[in-house]
BAMARKOL-464968 format. One record per residue (C-alpha): x, y, z; residue in three letters; residue number from 1. Coordinates in steps of 0.05 Angstrom, whole numbers, plus 5000, padded with zeros to 4 digits. Layout:
! residues N
((X,Y,Z),ala,NUM)
...
***
This chain:
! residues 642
((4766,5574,5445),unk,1)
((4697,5573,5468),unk,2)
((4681,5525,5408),unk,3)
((4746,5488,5446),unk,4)
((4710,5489,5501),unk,5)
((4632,5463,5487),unk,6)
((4673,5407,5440),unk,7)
((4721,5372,5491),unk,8)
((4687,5393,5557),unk,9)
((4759,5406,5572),unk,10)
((4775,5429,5649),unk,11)
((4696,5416,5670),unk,12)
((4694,5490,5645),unk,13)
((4624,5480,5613),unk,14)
((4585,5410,5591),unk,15)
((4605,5373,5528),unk,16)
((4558,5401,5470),unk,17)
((4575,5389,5392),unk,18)
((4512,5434,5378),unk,19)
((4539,5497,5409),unk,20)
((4619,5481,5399),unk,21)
((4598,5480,5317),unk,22)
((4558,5550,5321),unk,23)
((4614,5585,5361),unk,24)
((4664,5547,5306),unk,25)
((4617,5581,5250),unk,26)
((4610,5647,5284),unk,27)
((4700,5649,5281),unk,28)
((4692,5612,5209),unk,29)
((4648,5668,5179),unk,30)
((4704,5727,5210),unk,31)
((4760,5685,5167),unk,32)
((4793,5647,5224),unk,33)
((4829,5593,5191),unk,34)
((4831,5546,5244),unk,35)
((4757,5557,5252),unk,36)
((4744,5549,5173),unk,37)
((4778,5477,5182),unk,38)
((4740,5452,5242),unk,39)
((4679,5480,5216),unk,40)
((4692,5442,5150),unk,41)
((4711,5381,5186),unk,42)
((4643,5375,5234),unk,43)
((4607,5381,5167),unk,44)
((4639,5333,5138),unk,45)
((4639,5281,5191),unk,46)
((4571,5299,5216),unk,47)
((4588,5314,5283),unk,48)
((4541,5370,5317),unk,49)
((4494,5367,5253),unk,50)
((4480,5330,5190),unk,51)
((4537,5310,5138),unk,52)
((4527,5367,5092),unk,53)
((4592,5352,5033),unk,54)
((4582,5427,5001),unk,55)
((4583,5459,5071),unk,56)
((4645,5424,5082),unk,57)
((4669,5444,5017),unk,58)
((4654,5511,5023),unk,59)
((4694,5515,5089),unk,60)
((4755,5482,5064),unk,61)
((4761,5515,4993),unk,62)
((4775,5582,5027),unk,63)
((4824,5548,5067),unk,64)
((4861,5522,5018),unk,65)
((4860,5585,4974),unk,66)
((4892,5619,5031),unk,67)
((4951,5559,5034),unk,68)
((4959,5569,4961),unk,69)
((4966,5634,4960),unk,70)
((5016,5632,5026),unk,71)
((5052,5584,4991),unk,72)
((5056,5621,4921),unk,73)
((5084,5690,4968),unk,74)
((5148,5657,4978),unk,75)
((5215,5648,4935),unk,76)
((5212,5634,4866),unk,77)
((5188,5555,4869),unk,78)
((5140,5567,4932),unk,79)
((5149,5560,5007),unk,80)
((5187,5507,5038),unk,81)
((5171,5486,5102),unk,82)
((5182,5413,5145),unk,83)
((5136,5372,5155),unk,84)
((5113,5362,5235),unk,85)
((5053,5324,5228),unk,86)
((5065,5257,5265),unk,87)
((5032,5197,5307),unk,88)
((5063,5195,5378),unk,89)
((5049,5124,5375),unk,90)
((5095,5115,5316),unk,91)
((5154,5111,5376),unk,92)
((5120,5049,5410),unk,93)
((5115,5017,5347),unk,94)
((5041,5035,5337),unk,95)
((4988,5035,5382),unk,96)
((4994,4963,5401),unk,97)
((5064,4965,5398),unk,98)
((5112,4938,5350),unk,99)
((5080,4874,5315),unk,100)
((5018,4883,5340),unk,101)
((4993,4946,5314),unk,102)
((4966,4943,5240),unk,103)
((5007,5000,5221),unk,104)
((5074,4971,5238),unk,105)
((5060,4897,5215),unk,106)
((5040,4856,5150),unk,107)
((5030,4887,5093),unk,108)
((5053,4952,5128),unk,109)
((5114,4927,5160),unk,110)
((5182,4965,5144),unk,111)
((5223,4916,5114),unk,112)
((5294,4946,5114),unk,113)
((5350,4911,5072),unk,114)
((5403,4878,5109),unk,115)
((5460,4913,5122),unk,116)
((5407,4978,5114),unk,117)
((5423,5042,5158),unk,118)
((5345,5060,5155),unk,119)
((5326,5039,5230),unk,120)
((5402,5077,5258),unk,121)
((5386,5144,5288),unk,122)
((5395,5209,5247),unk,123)
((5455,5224,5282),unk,124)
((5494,5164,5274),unk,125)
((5470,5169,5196),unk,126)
((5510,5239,5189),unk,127)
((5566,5213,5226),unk,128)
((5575,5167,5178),unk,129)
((5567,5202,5107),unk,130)
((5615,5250,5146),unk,131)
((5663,5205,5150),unk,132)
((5657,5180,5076),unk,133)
((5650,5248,5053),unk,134)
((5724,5262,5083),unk,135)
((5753,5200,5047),unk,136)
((5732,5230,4985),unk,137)
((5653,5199,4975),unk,138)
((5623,5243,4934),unk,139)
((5557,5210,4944),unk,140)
((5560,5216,5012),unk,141)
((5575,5287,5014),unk,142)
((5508,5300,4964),unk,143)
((5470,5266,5017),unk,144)
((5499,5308,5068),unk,145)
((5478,5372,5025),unk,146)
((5410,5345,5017),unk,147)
((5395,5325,5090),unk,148)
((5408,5392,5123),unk,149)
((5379,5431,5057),unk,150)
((5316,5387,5073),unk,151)
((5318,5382,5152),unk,152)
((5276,5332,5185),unk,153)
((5241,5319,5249),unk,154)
((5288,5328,5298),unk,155)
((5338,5363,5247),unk,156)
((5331,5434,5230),unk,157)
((5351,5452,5167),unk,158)
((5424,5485,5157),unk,159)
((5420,5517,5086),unk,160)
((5494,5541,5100),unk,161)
((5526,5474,5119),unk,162)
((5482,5437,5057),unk,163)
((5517,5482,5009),unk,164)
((5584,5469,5037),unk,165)
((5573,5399,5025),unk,166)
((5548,5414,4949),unk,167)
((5602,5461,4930),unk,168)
((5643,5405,4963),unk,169)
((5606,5354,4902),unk,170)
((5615,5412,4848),unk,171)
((5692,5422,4856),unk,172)
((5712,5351,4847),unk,173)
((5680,5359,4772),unk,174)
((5686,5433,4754),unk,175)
((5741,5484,4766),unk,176)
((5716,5548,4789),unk,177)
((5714,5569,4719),unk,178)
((5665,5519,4704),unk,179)
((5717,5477,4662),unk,180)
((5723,5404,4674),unk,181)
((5776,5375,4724),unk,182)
((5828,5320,4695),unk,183)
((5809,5259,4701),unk,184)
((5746,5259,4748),unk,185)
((5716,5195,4781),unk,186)
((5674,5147,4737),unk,187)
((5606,5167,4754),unk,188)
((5621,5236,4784),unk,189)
((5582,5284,4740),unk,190)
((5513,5255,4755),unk,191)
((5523,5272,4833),unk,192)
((5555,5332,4807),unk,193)
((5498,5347,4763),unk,194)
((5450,5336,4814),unk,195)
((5483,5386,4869),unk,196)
((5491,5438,4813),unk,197)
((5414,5431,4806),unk,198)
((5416,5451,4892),unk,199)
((5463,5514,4881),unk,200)
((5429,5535,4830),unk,201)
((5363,5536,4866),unk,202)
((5394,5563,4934),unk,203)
((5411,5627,4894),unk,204)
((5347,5622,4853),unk,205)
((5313,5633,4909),unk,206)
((5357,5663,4969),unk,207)
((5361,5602,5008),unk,208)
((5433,5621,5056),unk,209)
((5450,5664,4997),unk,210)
((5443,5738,4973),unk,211)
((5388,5721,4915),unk,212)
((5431,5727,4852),unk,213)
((5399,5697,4783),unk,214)
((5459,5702,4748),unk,215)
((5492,5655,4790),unk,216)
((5443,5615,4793),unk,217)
((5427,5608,4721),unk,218)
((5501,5585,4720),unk,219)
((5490,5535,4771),unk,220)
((5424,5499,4724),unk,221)
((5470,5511,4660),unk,222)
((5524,5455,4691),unk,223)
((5468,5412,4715),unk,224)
((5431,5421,4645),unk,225)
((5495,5387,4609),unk,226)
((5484,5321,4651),unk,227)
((5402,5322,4641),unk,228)
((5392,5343,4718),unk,229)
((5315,5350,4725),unk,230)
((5314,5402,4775),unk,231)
((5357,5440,4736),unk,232)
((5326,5440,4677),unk,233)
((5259,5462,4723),unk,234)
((5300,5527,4745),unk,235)
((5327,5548,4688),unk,236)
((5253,5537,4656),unk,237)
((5227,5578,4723),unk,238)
((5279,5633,4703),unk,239)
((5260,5640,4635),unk,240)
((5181,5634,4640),unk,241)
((5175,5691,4689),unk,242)
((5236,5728,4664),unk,243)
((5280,5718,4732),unk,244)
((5346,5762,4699),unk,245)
((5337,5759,4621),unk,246)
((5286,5760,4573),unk,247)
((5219,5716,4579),unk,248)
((5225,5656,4529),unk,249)
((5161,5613,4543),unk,250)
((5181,5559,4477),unk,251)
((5246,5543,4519),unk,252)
((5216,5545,4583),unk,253)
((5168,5497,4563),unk,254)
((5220,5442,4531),unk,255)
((5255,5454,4593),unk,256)
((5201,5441,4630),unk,257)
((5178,5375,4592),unk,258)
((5248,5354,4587),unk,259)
((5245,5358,4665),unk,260)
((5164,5327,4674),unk,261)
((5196,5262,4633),unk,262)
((5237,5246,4692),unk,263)
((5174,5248,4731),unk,264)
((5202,5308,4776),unk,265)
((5137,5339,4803),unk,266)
((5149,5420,4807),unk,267)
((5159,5410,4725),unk,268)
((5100,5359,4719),unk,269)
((5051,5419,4756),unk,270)
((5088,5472,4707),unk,271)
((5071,5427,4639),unk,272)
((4998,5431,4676),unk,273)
((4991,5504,4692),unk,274)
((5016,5521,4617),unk,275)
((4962,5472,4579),unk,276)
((4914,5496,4626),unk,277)
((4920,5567,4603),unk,278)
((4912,5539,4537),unk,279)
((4841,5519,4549),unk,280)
((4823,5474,4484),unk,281)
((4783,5408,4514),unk,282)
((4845,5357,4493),unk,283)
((4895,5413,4525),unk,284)
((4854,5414,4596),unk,285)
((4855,5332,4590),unk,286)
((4924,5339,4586),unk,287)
((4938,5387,4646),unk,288)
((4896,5339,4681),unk,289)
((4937,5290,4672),unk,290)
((5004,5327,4699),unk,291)
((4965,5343,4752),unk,292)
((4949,5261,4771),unk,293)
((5024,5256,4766),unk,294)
((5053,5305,4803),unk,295)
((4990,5292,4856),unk,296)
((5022,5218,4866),unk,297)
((5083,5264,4904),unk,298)
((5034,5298,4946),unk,299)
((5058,5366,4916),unk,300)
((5009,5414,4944),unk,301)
((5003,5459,4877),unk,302)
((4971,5401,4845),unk,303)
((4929,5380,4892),unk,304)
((4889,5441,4890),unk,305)
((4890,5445,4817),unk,306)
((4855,5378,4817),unk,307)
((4800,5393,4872),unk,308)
((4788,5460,4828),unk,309)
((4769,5425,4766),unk,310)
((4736,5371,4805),unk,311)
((4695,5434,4842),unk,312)
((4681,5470,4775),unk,313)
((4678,5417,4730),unk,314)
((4726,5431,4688),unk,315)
((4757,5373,4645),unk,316)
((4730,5326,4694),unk,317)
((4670,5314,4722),unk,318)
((4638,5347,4784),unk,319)
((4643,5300,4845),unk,320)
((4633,5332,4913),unk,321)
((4668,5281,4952),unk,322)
((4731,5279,4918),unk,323)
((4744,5347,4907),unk,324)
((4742,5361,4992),unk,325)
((4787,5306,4996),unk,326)
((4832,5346,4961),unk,327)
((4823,5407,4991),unk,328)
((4822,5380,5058),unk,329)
((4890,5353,5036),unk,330)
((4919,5426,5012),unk,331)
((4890,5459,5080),unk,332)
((4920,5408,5119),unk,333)
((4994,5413,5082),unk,334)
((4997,5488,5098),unk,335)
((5011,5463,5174),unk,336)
((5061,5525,5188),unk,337)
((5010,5567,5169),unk,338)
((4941,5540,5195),unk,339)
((4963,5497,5257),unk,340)
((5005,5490,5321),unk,341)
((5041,5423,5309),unk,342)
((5113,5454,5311),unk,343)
((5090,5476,5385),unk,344)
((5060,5412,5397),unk,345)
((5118,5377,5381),unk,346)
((5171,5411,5410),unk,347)
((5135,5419,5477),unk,348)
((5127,5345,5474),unk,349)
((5195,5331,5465),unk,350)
((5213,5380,5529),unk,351)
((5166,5330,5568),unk,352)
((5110,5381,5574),unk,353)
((5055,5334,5564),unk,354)
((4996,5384,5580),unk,355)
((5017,5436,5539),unk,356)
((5035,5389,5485),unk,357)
((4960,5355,5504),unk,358)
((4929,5425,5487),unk,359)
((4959,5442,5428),unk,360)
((4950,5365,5392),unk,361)
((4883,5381,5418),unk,362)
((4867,5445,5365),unk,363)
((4896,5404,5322),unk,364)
((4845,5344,5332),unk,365)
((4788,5397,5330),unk,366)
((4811,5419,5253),unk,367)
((4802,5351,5227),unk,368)
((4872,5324,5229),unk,369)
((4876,5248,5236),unk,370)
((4939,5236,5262),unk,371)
((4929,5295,5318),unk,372)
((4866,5258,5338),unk,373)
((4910,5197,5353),unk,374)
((4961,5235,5395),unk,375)
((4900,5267,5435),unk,376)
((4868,5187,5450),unk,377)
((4930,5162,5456),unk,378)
((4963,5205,5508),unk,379)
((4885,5203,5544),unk,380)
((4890,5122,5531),unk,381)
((4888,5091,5607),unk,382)
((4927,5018,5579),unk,383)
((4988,5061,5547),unk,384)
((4989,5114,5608),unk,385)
((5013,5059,5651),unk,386)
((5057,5004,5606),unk,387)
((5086,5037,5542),unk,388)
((5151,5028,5514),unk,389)
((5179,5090,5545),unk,390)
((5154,5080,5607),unk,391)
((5194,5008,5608),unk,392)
((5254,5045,5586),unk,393)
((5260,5090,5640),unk,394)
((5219,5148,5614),unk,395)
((5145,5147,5654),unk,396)
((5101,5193,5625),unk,397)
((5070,5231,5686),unk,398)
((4992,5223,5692),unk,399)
((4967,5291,5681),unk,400)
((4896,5304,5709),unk,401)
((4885,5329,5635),unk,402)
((4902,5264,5610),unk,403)
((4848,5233,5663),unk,404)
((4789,5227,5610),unk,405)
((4776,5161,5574),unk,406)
((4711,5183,5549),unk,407)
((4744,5241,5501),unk,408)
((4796,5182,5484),unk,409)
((4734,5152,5458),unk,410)
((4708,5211,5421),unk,411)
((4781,5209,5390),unk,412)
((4791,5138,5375),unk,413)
((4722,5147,5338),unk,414)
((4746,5205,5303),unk,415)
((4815,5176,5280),unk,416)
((4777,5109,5262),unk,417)
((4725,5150,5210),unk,418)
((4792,5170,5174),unk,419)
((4808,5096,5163),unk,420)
((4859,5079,5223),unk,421)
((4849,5014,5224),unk,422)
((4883,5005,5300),unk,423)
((4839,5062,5320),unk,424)
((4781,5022,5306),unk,425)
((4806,4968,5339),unk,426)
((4822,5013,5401),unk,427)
((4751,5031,5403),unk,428)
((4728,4956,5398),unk,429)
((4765,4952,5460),unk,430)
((4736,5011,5499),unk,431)
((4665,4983,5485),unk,432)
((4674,4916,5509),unk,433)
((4716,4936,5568),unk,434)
((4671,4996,5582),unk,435)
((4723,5051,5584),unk,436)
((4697,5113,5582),unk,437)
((4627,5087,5563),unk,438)
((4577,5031,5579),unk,439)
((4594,4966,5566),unk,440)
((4568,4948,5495),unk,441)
((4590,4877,5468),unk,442)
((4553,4884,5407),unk,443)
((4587,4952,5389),unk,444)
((4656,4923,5395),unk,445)
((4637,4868,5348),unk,446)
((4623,4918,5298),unk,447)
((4688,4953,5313),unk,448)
((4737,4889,5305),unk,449)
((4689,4862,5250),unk,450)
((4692,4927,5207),unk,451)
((4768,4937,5225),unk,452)
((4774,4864,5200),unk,453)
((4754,4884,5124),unk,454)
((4810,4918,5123),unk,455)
((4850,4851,5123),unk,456)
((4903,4892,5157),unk,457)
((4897,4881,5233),unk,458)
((4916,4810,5257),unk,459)
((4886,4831,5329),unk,460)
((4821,4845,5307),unk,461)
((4815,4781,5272),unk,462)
((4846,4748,5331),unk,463)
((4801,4781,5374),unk,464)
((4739,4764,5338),unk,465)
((4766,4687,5336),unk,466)
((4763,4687,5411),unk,467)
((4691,4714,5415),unk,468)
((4673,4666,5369),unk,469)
((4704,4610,5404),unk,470)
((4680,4637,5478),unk,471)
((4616,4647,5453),unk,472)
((4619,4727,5477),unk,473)
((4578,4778,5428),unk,474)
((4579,4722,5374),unk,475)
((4551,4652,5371),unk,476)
((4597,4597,5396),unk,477)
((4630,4557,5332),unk,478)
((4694,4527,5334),unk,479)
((4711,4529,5258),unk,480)
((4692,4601,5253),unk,481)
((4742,4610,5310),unk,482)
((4796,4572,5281),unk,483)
((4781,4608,5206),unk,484)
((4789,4678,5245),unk,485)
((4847,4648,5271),unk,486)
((4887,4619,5213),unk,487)
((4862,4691,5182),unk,488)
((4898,4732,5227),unk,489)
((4964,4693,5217),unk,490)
((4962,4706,5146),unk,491)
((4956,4779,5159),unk,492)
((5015,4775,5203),unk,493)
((5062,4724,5217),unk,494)
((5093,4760,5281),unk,495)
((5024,4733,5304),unk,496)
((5043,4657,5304),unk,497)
((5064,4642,5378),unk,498)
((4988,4674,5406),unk,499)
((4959,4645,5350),unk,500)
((4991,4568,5350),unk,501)
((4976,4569,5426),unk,502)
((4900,4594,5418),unk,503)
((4899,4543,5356),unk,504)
((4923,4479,5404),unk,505)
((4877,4499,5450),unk,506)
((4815,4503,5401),unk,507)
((4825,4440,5375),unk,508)
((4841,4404,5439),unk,509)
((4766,4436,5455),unk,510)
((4725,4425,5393),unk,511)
((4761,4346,5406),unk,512)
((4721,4345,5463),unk,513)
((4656,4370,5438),unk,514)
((4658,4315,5387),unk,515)
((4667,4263,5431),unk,516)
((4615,4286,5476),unk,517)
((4575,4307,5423),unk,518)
((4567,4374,5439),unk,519)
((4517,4433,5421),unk,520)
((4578,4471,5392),unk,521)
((4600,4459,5319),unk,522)
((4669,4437,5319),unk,523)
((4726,4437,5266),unk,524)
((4715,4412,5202),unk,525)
((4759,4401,5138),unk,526)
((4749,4454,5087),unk,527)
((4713,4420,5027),unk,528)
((4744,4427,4960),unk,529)
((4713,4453,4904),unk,530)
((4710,4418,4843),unk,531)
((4727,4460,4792),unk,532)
((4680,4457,4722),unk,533)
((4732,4444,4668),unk,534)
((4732,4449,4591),unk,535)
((4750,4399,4539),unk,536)
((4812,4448,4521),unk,537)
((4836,4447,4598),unk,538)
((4820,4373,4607),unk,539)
((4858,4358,4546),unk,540)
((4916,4404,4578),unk,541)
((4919,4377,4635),unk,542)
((4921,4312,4614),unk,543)
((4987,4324,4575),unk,544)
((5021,4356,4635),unk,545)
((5000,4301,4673),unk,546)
((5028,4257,4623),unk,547)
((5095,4291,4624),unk,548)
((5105,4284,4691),unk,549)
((5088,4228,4689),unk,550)
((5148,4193,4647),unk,551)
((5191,4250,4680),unk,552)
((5188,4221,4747),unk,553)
((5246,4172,4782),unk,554)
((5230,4106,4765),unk,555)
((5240,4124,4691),unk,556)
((5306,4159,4697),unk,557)
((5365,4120,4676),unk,558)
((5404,4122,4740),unk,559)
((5343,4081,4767),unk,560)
((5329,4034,4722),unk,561)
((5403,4005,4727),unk,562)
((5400,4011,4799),unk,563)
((5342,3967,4796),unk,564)
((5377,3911,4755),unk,565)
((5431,3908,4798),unk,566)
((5389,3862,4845),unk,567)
((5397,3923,4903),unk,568)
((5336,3896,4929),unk,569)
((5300,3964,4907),unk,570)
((5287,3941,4841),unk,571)
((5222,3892,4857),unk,572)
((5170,3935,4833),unk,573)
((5201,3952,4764),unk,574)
((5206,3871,4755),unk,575)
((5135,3859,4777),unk,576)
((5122,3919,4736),unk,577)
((5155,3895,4660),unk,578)
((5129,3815,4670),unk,579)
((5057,3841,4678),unk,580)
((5078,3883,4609),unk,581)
((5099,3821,4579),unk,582)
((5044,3783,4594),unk,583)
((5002,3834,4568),unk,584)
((5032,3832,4495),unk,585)
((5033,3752,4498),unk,586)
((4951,3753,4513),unk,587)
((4948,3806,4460),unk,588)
((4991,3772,4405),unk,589)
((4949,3713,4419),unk,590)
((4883,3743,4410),unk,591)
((4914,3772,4332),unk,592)
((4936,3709,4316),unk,593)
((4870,3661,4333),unk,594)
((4831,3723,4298),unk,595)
((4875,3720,4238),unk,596)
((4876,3638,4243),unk,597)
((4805,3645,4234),unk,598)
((4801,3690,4179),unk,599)
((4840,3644,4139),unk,600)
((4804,3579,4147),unk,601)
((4738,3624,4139),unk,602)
((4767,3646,4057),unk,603)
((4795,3572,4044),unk,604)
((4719,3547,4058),unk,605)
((4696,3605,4021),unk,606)
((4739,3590,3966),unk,607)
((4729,3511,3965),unk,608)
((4659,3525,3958),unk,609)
((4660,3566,3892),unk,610)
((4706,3513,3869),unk,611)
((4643,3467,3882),unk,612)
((4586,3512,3846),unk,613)
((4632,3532,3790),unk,614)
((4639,3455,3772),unk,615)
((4563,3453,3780),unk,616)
((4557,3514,3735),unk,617)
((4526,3560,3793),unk,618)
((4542,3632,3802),unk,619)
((4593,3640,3853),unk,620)
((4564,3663,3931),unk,621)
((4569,3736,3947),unk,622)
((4645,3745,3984),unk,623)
((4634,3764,4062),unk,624)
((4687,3810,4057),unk,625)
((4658,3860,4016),unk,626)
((4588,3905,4013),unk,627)
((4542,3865,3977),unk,628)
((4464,3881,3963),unk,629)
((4448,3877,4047),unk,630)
((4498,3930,4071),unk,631)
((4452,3975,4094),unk,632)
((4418,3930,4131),unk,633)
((4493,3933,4180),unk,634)
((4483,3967,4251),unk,635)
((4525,4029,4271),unk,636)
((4553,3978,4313),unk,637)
((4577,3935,4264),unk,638)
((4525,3865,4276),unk,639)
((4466,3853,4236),unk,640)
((4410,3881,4237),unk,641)
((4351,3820,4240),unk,642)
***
């Protein structure tokens, strides 16, 4: 707590001091505190009290996440299970911002439900209504039933004995208790069945609401086995490789196994790894490597560490201290029952104990995580004290003098922003330029909107930098950066467009004015288009689509050209059009015939005149039709050359 203590300056106990709170964090690190181990890790490798140092940070969280490993390996066959608690208060309000606003709930990271989609109904109403299919016979319903209370949820604990109610409900309507079909089952039954059959069989597998009992289960994976159920065929390969109740039989484990990896079912996909790891040839670690990347994309915690060991050691991959923390930071921070207080946290937030729940979101924040380090800043946060969505809805939250501290929001918002919240950043833009909790520093919350703006995610960074630039505050004064910044932040999010039309009207009625007064300020100017460099191959390309659409256009569809003979009055153009044709051809023909006209008086002189010399006994005159002795002396451009 100490380290607590010298970190937060929590209580005015003692004065703020990273340098001290990260030796009494090393001093609980080195005697195999957990917590300490993470924090420790976490100042090392965010540089806070000292020097980024990646191996120090390493160091720290490796032996963490051995210790969740091996936690997680002491369970029931198939590891721990445990719910997840780690949440964003500010996830209620929509974000930090609120709904729309905040980059987290809007754009590109908006939850776009289906219509007629029950995602946004409350859990309860969700039950009530797969309870109410399940009774009419739904067998769907009632497998979704089994697999939210075998699962549990925030604000649903699990209930292993009511989810395998609901999956020996699934089971029946396909299989008689003797495991024999039932007459005439419902199209499409035995895949459901299959898949709750895969859930018995691991409740007994492992003792979940059941006496352990591998017989039963392996009867249980046999039935989901017939209908290719991939977390069956994981058991029974479980069963066999470690000999749970018969023989071992590693050749049939393993099919099992692959059988059950093809379906992309990640427990499997981390077995097929472990086995070709063992192996150890070169091509059969590149292959448990790549299990590993597969089963990582589920965020199984197994693989995880798998991958940040051969990162670490270099083994099949190469040694890269960066990305193996990131995955052990990742394994330490899954482990939550065992290495942090969120459960408390939570559920002393949801009894309305904000200072408790303060404190214990608070140890959290200290150990690195991201999203406890937004709950600490944003319960601190002076805007969303006083008008949050709760509070409008009838449920103020009280103003603790805990919660009295805008400079550790600060230190928070920082913290959270470093882990690439994008709103956090923003938040922190707006604590420098406001001066919350710090000096006034315009230049500082340019940086913050600017960088939070590369992430093309926030619309009200980009608005708010479009602002400064069209106030002239912390950025020069331009109009058309303003209205680019603008137009930008629209495209991120189009919940943006009444704030954004109305800031729009007013820029241009402005930069209107500074052009007609010829102002200092550079006003709005039409984007110039580029002219694009193009081939022979593209011009010729274009040319023919442009000559397509050309003769596919309306004035050269049937319909119209009748229309226009009908004398509609619309048909003007198309005359004016075909007598300028006609008159074309006429000059044309004309031209043909005068050069042909002369052509033939040329050869009837021409012949005349060897009539004459041949009278006169003279050799005939070379014909001006034909190459003669001064041909070469013709131009490429057909005259002659003098």
């Amino acid at each position: 707590m100490l380290g607590v203590y010298y970190s937060t300056g929590i209580g005015n106990v003692v004065e703020r001091d990273q340098a001290k709170a990260l030796l009494y964090y090393t001093f609980a690190a080195i005697r195999g505190n957990a917590r300490a181990e993470m924090a420790t890790a976490f100042r090392h490798h965010a540089g806070i009290g000292t020097t980024k140092n990646c191996e120090a940070a390493v160091k720290y969280y490796k032996r963490v996440a051995d210790k969740a490993i091996a936690w997680y390996r002491a369970g029931p066959p198939g590891g721990r299970s445990w719910i997840h608690q780690s949440w964003r208060i500010s996830d209620d309000d929509g974000g930090i911002y609120g709904e729309g606003a905040s980059a987290s709930s809007s754009g590109m990271n908006a939850f776009k439900a289906s219509p007629g989609s029950d995602a946004n109904a409350a859990i309860d109403d969700v039950i009530e209504y797969l309870d109410l299919m399940s009774q009419k016979g739904d067998s769907k319903a009632s497998y979704n039933l089994g697999r939210i209370y075998y699962d549990g949820q925030r604000g649903l604990e699990r209930d292993v004995d009511l989810a395998r109610k609901y999956f020996v409900l699934v089971a029946l309507r396909y299989w008689k208790k003797d495991g024999r079909l039932n007459e005439n089952p419902k199209p499409g039954i035995e895949k459901i069945a299959s898949k709750a059959a895969g859930y018995l069989g691991r409740m007994y597998l492992r003792g979940d609401g059941v006496p352990q009992n591998f017989e039963r289960a392996k009867v249980w994976f046999e039935r989901g086995i017939t209908q290719h159920d991939a977390q069956s065929q994981h058991g029974l390969g479980l069963m066999m490789l470690h000999g749970y109740g018969q023989k071992e039989n590693v050749k049939r484990a393993m099919e099992l196994f692959k059988s059950s990896a093809d379906q992309d079912y990640a427990p499997a996909l981390v077995q097929m790894g472990q086995l070709y790891l063992d192996q150890g040839g070169q091509e059969d670690v590149r292959i448990a490597n790549n299990y590993f990347e597969l089963a990582g994309r589920h965020g199984n915690i197994e693989a995880h560490y798998y991958i940040a060991e051969m990162i670490h050691h270099g083994v099949g991959r190469e040694k890269h201290c960066p990305a193996s923390l990131t995955y052990y930071k990742s394994v330490a921070e899954k482990a939550e029952p065992l290495v942090s207080s969120w459960g408390d946290a939570n559920d002393a937030y949801e009894a309305s104990d904000y200072e408790l729940a303060f404190l214990e979101y608070l140890l959290a924040a200290e150990q690195g995580y991201e999203k406890a380090q937004t709950n600490v800043a944003y319960m601190i946060d002076s805007v969303q004290n006083g008008v949050s969505i709760s509070s409008l809805l009838g449920q103020p939250r009280e103003k603790s003098s805990l919660l009295k501290n805008p400079s550790l929001a600060l230190v928070y918002w920082t913290r959270s922003s470093r882990q690439s919240n994008v709103d956090a950043l923003v938040k922190m833009g707006d604590y420098y330029y406001h001066g919350i909790g710090t000096e006034e520093d315009i230049t500082k919350a340019v940086q913050c909107y600017t960088g939070a703006s590369d992430y093309s995610q926030s619309a009200q960074a980009l608005f708010n930098l479009g602002w400064m630039h069209e106030n002239g505050i912390g950025l020069v004064q331009d109009f058309h950066l303003a209205k680019r910044y603008y137009d930008h932040a629209l495209e991120v999010n189009d919940e943006a467009y009444l704030p954004v039309t109305l800031s729009l009207l007013k820029l241009r009625l402005r930069s209107a004015w500074n052009t007609l007064t010829h102002g200092p300020i550079h006003s709005i100017q039409d984007e110039p288009k580029p002219k694009k460099d193009r081939s022979f191959s593209e011009w010729i390309a274009n040319f023919l689509r442009e000559d397509n659409q050309y003769y596919e256009e309306e004035h050269y569809t049937g319909g119209d050209l009748y229309d226009g003979a009908l004398g509609d009055g619309q048909g003007t153009d198309d005359d004016d059009g075909v007598l300028e044709s006609v008159l074309i051809i006429g000059v044309t023909f004309s031209l043909v015939f005068l050069l042909w006209w002369r052509q033939r008086l040329q050869q009837a002189h021409q012949q005349a005149e060897d009539a004459r010399r041949r009278e006169q006994g003279l050799p005939p005159n070379p014909r001006l039709d034909g190459p003669g002795p001064d041909f070469a002396g013709w131009g490429a451009a057909g005259g002659v050359v003098l």
